[in-house]
Residue frames relative to the residue before (quaternion, step in Angstrom):
aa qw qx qy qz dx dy dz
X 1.0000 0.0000 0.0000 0.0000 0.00 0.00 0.00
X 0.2958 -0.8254 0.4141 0.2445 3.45 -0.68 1.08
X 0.5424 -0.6546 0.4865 0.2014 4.03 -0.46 1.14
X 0.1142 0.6636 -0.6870 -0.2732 3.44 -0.85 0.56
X 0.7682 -0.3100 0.3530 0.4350 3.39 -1.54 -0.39
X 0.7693 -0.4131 0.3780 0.3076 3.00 -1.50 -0.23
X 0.5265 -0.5049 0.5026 0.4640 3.59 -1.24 -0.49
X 0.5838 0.5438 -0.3056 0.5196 3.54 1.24 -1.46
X 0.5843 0.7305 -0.1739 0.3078 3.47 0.80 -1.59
X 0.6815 0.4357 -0.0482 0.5860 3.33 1.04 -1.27
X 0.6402 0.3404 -0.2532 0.6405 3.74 0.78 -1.03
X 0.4860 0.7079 -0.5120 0.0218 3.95 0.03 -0.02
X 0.1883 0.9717 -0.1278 -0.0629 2.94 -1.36 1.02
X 0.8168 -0.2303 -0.2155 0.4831 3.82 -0.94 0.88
X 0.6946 -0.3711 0.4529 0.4181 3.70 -0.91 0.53
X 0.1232 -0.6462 0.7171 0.2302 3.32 -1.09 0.57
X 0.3128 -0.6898 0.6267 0.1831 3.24 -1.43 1.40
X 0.8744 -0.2965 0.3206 0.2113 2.95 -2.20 0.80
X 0.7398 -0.4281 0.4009 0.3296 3.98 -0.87 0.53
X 0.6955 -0.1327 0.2022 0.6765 3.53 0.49 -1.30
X 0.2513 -0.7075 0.6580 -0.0577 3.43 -0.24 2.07
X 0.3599 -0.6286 0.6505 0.2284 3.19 -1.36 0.77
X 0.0428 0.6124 -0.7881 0.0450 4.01 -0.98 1.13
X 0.2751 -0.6282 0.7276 -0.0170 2.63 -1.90 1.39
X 0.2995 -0.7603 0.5763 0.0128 3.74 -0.81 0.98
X 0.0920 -0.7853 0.6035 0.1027 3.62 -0.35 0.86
X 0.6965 0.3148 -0.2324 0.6014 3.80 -0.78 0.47
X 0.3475 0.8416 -0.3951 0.1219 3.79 1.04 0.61
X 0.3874 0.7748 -0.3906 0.3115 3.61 1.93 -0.82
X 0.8486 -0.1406 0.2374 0.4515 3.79 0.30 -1.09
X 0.6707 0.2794 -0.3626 0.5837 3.75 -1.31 0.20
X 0.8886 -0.2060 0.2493 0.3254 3.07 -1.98 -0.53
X 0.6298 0.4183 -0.4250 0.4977 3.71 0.80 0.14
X 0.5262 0.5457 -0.4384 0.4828 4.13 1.38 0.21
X 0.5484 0.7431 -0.1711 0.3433 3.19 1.47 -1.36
X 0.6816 0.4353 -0.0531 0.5857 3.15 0.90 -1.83
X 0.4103 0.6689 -0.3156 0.5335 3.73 1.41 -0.56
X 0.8087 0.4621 -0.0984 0.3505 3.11 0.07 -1.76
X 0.6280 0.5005 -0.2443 0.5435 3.73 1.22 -1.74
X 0.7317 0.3759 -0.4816 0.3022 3.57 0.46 -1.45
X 0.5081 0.6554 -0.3344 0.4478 4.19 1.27 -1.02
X 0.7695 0.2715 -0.2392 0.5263 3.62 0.62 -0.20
X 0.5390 0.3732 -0.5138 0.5534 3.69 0.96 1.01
X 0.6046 -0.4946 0.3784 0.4966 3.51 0.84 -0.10
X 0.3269 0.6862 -0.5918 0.2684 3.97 0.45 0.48
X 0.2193 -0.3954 0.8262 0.3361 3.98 -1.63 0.25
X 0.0186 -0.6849 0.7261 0.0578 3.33 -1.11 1.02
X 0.4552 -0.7385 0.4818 -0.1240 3.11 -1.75 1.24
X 0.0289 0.9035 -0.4269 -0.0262 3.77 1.11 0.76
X 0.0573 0.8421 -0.5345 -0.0430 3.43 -0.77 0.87
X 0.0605 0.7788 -0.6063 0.1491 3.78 -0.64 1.35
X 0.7423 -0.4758 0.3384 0.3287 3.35 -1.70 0.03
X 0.8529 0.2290 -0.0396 0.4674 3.19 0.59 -1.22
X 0.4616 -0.7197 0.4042 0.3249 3.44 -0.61 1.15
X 0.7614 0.4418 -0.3245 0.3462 3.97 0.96 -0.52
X 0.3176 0.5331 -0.5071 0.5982 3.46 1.62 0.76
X 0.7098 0.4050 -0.3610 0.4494 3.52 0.04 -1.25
X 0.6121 0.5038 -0.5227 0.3137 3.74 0.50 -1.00
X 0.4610 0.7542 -0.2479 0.3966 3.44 1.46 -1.85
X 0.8039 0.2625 -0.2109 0.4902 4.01 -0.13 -1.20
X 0.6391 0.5039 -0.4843 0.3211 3.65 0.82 -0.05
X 0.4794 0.6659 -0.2550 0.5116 3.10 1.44 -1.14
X 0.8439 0.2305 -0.2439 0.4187 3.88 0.50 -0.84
X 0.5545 0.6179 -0.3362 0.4447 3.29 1.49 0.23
X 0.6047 0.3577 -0.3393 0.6256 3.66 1.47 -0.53
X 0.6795 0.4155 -0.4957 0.3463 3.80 0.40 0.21
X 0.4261 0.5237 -0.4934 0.5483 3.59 1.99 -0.23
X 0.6780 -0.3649 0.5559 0.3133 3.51 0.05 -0.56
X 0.7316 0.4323 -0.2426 0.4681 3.62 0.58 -0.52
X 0.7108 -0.4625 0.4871 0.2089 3.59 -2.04 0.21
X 0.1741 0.7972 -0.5777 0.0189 3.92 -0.20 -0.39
X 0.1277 -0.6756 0.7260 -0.0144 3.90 -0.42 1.51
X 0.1235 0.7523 -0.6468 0.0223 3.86 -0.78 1.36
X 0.2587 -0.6351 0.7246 0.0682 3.70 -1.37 1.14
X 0.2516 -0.5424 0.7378 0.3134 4.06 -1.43 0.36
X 0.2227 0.3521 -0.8959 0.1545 3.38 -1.87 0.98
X 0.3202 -0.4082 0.8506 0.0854 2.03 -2.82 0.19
X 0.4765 -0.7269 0.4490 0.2070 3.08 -1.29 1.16
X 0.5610 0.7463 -0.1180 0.3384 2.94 1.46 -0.80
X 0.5875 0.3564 -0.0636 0.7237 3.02 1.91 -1.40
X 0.3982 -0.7102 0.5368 0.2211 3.72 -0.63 1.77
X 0.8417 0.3107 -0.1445 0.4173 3.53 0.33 -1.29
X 0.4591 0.5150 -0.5370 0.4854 3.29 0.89 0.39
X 0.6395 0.4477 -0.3537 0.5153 4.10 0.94 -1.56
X 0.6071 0.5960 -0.4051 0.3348 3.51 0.36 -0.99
X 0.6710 0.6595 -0.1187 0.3174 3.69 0.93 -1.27
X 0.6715 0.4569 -0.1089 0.5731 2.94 1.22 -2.06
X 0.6883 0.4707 -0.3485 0.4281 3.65 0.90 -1.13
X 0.5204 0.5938 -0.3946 0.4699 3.84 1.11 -0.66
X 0.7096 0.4383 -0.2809 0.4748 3.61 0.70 -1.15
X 0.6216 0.5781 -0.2924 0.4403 3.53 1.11 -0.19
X 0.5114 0.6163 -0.2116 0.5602 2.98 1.28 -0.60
X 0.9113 0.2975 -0.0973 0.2677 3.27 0.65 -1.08
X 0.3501 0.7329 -0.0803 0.5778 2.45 2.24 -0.53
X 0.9148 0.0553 0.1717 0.3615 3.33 -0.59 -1.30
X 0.4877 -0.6250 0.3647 0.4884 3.76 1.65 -0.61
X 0.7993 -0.4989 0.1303 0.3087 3.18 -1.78 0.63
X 0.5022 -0.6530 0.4232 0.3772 3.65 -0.24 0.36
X 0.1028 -0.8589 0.4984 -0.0582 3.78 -0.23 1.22
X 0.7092 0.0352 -0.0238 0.7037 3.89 1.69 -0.25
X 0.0208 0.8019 -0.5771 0.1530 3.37 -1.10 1.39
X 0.0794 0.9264 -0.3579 0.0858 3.07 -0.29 1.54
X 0.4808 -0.6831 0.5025 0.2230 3.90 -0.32 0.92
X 0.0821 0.7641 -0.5917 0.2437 3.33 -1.01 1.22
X 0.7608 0.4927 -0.2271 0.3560 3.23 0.74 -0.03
X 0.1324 0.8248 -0.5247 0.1640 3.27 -0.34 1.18
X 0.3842 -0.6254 0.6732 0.0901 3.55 -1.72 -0.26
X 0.0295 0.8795 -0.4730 0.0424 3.07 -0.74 1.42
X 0.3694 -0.8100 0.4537 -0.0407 3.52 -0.09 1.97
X 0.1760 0.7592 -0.6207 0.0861 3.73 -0.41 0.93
X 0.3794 0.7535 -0.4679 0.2635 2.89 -1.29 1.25
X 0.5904 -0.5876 0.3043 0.4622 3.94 -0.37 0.24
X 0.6513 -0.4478 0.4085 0.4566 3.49 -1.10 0.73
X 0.6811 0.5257 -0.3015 0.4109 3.94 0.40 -1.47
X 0.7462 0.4744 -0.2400 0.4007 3.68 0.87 -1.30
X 0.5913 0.4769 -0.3933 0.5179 3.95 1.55 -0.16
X 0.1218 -0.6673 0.7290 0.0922 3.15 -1.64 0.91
X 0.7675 -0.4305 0.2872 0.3783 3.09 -1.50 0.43
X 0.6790 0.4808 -0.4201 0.3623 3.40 0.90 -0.39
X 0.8077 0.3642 -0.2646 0.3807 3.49 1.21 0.06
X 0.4204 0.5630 -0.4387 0.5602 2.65 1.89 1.43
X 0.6584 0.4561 -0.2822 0.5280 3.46 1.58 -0.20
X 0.5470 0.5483 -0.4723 0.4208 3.70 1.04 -0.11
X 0.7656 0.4872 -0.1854 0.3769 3.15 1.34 -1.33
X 0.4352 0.6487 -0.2017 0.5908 3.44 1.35 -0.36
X 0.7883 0.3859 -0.2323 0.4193 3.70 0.74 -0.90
X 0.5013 0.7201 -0.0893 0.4714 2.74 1.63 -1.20
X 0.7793 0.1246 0.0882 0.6077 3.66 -0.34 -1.65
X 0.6419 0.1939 -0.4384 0.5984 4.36 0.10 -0.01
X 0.8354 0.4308 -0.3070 0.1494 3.39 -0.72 -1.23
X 0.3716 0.6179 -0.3165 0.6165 3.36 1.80 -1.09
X 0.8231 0.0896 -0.4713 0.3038 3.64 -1.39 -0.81
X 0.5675 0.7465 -0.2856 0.1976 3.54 1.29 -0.46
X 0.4720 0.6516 -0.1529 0.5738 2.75 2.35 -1.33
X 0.8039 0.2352 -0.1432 0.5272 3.47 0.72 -1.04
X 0.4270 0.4280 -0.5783 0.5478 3.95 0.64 1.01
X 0.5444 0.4469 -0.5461 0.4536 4.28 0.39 -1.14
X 0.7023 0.4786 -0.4039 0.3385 4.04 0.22 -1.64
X 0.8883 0.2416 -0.0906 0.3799 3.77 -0.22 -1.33
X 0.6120 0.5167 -0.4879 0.3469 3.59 0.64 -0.44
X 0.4999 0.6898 -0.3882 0.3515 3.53 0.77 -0.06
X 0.8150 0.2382 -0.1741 0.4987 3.29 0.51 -1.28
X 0.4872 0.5788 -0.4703 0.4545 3.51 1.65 -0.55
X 0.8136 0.3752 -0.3564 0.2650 3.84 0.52 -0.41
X 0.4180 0.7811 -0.2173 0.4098 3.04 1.58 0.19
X 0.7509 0.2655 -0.1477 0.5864 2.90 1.38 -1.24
X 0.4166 -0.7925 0.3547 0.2696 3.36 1.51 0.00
X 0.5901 0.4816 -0.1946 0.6180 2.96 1.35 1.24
X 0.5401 0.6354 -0.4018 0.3783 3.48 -0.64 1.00
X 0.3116 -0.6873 0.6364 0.1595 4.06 -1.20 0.79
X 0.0829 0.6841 -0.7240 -0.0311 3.56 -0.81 0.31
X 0.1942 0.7869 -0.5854 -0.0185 3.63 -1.41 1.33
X 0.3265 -0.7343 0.5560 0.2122 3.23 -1.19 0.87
X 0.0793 -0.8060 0.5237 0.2642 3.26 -0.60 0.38
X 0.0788 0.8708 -0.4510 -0.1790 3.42 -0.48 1.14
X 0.5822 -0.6811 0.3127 0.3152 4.05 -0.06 -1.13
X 0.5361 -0.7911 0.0645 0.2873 2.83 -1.03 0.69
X 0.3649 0.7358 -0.3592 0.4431 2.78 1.78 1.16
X 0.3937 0.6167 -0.3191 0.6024 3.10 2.14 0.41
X 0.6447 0.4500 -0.1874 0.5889 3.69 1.16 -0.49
X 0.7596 0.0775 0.0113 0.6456 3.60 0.59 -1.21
X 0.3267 -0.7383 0.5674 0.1619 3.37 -1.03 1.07
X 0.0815 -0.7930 0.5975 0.0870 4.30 0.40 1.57
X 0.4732 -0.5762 0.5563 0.3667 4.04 -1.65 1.04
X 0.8132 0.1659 -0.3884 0.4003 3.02 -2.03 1.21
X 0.7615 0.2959 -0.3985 0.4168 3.65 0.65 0.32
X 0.1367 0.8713 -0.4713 -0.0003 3.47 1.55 1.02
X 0.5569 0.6366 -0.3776 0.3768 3.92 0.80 -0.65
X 0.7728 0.4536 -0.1774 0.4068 2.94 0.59 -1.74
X 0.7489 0.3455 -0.3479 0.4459 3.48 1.26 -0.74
X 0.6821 0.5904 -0.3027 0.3075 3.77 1.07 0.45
X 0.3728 0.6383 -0.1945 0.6448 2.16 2.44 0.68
X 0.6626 0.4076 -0.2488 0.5771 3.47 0.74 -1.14
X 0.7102 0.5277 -0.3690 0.2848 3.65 0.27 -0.82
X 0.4719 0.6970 -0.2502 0.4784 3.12 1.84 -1.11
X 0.6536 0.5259 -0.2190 0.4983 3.37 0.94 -1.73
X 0.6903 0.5153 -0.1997 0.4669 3.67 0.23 -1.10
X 0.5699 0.2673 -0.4263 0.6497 4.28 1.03 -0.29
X 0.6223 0.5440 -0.4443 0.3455 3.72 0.01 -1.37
X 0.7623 0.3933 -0.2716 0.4364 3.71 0.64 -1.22
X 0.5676 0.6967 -0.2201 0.3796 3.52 1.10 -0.53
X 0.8147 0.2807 -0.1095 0.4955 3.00 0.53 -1.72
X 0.3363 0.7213 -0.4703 0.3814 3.55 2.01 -0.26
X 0.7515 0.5129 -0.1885 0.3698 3.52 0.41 -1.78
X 0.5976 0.5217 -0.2951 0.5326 3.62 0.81 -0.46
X 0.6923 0.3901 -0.3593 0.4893 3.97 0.90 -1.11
X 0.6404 0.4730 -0.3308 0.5067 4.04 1.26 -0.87
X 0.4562 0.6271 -0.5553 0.3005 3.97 0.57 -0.08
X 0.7129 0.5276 -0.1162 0.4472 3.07 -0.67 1.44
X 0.6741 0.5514 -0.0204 0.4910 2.71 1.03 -1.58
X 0.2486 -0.7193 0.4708 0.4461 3.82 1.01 -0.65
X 0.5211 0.5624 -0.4879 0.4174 3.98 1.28 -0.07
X 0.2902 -0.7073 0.6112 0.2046 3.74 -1.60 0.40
X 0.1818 0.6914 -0.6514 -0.2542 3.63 -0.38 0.10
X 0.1326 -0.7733 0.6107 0.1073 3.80 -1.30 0.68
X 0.4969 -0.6796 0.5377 0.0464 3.40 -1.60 1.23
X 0.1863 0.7617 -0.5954 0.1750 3.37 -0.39 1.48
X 0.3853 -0.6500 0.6423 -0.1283 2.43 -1.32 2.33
X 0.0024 0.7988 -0.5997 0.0463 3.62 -0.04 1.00
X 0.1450 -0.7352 0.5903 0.3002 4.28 -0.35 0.17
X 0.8762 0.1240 0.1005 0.4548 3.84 -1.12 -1.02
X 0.4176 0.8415 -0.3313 -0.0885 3.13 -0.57 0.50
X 0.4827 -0.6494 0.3756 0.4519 4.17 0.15 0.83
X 0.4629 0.7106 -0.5193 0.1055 3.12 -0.24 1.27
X 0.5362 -0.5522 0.2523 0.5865 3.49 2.12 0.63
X 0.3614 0.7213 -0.5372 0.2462 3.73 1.09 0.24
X 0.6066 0.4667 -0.4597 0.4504 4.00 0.66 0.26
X 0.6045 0.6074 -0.3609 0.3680 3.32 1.04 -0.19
X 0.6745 0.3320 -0.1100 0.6502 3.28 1.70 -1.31
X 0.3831 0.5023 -0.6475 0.4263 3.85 0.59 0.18
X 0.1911 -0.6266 0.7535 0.0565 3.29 -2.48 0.39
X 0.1313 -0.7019 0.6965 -0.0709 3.19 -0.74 1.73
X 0.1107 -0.5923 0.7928 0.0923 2.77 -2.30 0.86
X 0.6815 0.5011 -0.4563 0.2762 3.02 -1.68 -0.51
X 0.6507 -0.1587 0.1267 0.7317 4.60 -0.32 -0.79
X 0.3210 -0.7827 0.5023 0.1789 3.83 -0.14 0.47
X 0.8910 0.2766 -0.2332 0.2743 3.06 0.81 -1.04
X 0.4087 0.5959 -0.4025 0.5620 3.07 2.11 -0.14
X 0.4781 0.5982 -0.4617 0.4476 4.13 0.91 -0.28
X 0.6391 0.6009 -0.0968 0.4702 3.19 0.54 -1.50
X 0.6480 0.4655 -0.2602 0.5437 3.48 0.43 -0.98
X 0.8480 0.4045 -0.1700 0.2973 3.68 0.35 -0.77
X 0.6554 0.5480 -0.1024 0.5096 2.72 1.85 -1.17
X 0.7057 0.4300 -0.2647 0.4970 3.91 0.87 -0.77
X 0.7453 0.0674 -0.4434 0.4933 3.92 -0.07 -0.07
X 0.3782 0.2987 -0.7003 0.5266 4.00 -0.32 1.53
X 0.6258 0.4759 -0.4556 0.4175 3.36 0.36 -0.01
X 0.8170 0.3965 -0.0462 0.4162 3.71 0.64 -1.25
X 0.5659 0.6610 -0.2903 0.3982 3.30 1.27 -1.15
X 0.1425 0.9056 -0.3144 -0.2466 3.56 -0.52 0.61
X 0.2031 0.5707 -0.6606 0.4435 2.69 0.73 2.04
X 0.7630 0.2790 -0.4371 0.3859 3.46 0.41 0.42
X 0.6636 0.5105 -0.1514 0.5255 3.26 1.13 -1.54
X 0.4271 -0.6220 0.6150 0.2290 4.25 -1.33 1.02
X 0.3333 -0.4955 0.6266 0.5008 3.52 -1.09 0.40
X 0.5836 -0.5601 0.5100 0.2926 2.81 -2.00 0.40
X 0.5768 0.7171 -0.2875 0.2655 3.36 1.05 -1.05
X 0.6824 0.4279 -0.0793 0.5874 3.34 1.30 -1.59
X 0.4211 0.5182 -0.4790 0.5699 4.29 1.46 -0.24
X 0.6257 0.4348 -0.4450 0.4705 4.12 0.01 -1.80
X 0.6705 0.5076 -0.4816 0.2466 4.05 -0.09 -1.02
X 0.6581 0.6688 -0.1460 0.3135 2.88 0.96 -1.66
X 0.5046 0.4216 -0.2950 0.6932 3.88 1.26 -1.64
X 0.7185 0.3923 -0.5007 0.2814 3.58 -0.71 -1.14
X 0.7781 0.4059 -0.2239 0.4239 3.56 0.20 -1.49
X 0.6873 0.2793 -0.4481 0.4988 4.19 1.16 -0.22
X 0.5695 0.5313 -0.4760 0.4083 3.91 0.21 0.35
X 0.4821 0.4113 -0.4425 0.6345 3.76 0.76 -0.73
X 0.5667 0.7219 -0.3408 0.2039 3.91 -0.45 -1.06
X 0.1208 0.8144 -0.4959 -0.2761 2.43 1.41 -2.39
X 0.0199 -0.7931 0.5470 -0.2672 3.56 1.07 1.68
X 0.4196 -0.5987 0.5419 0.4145 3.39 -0.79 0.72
X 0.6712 0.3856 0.1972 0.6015 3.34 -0.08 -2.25
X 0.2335 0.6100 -0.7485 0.1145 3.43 -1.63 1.13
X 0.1715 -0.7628 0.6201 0.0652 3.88 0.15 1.30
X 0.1442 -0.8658 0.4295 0.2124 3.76 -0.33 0.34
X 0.7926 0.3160 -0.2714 0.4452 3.54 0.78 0.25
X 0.7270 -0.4457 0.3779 0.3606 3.85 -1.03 0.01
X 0.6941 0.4062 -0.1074 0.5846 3.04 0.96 -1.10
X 0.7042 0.3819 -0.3600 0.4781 3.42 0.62 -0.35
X 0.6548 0.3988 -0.4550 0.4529 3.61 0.73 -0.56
X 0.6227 0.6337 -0.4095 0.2071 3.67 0.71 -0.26
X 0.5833 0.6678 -0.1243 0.4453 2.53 1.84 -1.39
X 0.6207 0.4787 -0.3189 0.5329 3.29 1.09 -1.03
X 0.7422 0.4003 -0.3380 0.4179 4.16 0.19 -1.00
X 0.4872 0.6308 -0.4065 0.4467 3.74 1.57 -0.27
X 0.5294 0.7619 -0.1671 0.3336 2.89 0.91 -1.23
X 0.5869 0.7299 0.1684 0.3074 2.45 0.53 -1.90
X 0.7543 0.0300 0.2368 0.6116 3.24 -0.09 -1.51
X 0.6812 0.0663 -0.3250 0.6526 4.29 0.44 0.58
X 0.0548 0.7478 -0.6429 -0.1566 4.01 -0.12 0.56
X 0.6074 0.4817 -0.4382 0.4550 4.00 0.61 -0.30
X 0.5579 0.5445 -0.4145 0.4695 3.33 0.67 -1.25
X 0.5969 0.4402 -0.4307 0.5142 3.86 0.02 -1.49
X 0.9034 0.1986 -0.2406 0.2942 3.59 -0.76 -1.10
X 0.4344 0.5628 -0.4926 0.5019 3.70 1.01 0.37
X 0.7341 0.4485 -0.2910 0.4186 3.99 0.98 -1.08
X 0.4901 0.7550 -0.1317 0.4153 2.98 1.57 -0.42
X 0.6133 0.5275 0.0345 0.5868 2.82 1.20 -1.41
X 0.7698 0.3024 -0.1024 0.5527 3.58 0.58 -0.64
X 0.3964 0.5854 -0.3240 0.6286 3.16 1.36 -0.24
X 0.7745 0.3728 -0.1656 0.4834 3.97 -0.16 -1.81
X 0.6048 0.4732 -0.4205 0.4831 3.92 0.88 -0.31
X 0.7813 0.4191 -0.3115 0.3417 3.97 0.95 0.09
X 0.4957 0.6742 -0.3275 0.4387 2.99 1.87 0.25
X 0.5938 -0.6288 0.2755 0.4196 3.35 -0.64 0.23
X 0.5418 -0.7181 0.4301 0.0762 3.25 -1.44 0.97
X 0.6091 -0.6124 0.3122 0.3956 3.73 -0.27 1.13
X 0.5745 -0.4260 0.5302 0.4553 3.98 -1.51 0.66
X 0.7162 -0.3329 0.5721 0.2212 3.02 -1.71 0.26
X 0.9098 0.2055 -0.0206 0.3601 3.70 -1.12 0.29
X 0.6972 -0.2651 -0.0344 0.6652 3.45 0.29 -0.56
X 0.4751 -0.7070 0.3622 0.3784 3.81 -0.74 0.74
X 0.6888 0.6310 -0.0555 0.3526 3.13 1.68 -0.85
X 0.4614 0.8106 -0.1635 0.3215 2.87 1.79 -0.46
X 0.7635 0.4882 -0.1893 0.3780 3.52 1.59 -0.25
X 0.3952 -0.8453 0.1126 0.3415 2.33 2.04 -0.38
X 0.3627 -0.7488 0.2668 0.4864 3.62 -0.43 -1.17
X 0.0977 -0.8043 0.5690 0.1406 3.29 -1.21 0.87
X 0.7676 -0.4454 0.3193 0.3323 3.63 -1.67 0.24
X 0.4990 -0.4913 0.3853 0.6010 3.87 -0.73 -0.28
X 0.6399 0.5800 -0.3547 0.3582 3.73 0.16 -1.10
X 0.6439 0.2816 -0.3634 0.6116 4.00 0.93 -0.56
X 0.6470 0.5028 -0.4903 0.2968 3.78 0.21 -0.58
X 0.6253 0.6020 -0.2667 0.4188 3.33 1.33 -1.38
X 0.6647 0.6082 -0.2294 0.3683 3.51 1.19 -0.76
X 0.4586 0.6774 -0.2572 0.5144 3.02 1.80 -0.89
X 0.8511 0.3675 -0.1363 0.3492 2.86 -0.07 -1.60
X 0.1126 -0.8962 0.4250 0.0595 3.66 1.23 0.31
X 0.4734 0.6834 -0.4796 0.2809 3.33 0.76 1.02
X 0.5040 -0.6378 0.4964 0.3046 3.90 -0.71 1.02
X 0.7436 0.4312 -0.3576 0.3651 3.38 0.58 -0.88
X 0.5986 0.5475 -0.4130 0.4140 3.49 0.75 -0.33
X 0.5906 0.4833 -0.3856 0.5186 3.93 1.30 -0.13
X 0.7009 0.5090 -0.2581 0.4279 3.22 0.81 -0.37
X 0.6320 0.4530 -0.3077 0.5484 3.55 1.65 0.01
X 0.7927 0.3485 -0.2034 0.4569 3.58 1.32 -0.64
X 0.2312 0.8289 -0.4698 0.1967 3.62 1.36 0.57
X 0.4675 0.6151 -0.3343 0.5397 3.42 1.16 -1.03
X 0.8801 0.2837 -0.1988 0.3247 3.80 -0.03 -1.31
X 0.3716 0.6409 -0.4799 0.4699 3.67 2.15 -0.33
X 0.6212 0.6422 -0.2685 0.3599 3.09 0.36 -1.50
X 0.7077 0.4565 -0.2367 0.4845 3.63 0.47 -1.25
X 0.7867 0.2833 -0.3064 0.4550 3.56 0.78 -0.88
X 0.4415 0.5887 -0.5275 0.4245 3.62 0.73 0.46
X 0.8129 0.4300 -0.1827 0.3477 3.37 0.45 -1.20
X 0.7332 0.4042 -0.1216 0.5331 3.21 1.40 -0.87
X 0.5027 -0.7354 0.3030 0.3387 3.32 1.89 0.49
X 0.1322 0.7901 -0.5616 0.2071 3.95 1.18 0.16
X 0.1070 -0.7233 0.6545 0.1923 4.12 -1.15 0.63
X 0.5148 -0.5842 0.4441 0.4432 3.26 -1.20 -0.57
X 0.5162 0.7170 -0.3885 0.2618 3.41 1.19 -0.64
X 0.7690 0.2643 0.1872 0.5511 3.35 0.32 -1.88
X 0.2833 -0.6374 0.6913 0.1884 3.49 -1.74 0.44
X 0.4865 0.8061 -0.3067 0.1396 3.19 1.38 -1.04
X 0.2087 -0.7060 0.6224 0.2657 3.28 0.77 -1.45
């Protein structure tokens, strides 16, 4: 006869971590993965910042001691197993066992289906799927061992709703969203948490560091105040609170805005509708160059914005300049 569990058994729950857990933060250099840096250091975390480049990292320490706070940073790429594998080993040794591990790092790719090539379906793919994946092989090990431990990805809600011109990025995120899902179901039990965060818009200078192809600047035009607006776009400031406080939790699912949960139960509950509005929606964006679609390639926000030489369009994203000054956003990279 086959046994189910228990009542307790079924309701079990996450390890309770250690006084001043050690959370490491991948994508930690700037935007919303400094943020989340910043929130996890003001619950009492040794927080742990991992990015590519050591003068970003130099960059978030420098704005963490002026927040007031600590910031232990290592260069990995997620991307590069044995490089993360390494940096996390040195963490380990270094500072203590890794007790909260969270995914932040990403790349955001706007543009017409015609204008993506595979290589910006593999950056993004490596990036947002392969990363949190890279970083579950590293920590879920010892987190299950000790029977204890949070593991978030933060992905989007373009991981839920698939929005035209951000097809990469959202075939990524969705990827991210099962992986993080079906993660939590395999750790139930387990005393480890792994928790899904579905963040939509948010003011964190991400039009500045997004990379458009295809008419750039009419891309650009469409894409950056939803970025800034904040009737569309979450501060970022009050999103970082939100990840910090639903990962400690060990929350399955933390959607972070109104609109986004709506969007998501719309979703949901009319899926044709959704992708018919969609669809009509994507038929008013702009429409690949002539000739090859691909041919322009890709450039940062700051050249797209430059393109498009229009005053008004500074005057709709001030809110989100603003954000990437303070929160240290580049133009190069989303990565962190």
């Amino acid at each position: 006869m086959v046994r189910l569990p228990s009542f307790s058994a079924a309701l079990a729950r996450p390890g309770p971590l250690p006084p001043s857990p050690v959370a490491v933060v991948v994508g930690a250099s700037r935007g919303l993965g400094l943020l989340v840096c910043r929130e996890l250091a003001a619950r009492g975390c040794r927080v742990v910042g991992l990015a590519r480049s050591e003068e970003s990292l130099a960059e978030a320490r420098e704005r963490m001691r002026d927040w007031g706070y600590g910031l232990e940073t290592y260069r990995a790429d997620v991307t590069d197993v044995d490089g993360l594998g390494t940096a996390l080993r040195r963490v380990t040794a270094e500072v203590g066992e890794i007790d909260v591990a969270v995914h932040v790092a990403g790349v955001i790719q706007v543009g017409p289906a015609e204008s993506m090539t595979r290589e910006h379906y593999r950056t993004c793919i490596d990036i947002m799927l392969w990363g949190p994946i890279n970083l579950a092989f590293a920590v879920l090990p010892g987190m299950r061992a000790r029977r204890r431990g949070r593991f978030g990805v933060v992905t989007s809600i373009g991981g839920k709703i698939s929005v035209p011109h951000l097809l990469p990025y959202s075939t990524a995120k969705f990827g991210a969203v099962g992986f993080t899902e079906g993660l939590r179901a395999e750790l139930h039990g387990s005393g480890v948490t792994a928790t899904t965060i579905v963040p939509g818009l948010m003011r964190t200078g991400s039009h500045l560091a997004a990379q458009f192809t295809g008419d750039q600047a009419k891309e650009y035009a469409w894409f950056a105040p939803g970025a800034c607006l904040p009737v569309v776009a979450m501060d970022a400031e009050r999103a970082a609170g939100r990840i910090a406080d639903g990962v400690l939790a060990g929350r399955g699912m933390v959607v972070l805005s109104p609109w986004a949960q709506a969007a998501v139960r719309v979703a949901g509950a009319l899926p044709s509708m959704t992708g018919t509005m969609l669809g009509l929606g994507g038929r008013l964006l702009p429409r690949p160059p002539a000739g090859d679609p691909t041919a322009s390639g890709t450039v940062d926000g700051r050249a797209a914005r430059a393109m498009a030489d229009a005053p008004w369009l500074e005057r709709l994203t001030g809110r989100g300049d603003r954000a990437a000054s303070r929160f240290g956003e580049q133009a190069s990279s989303s990565r962190g």
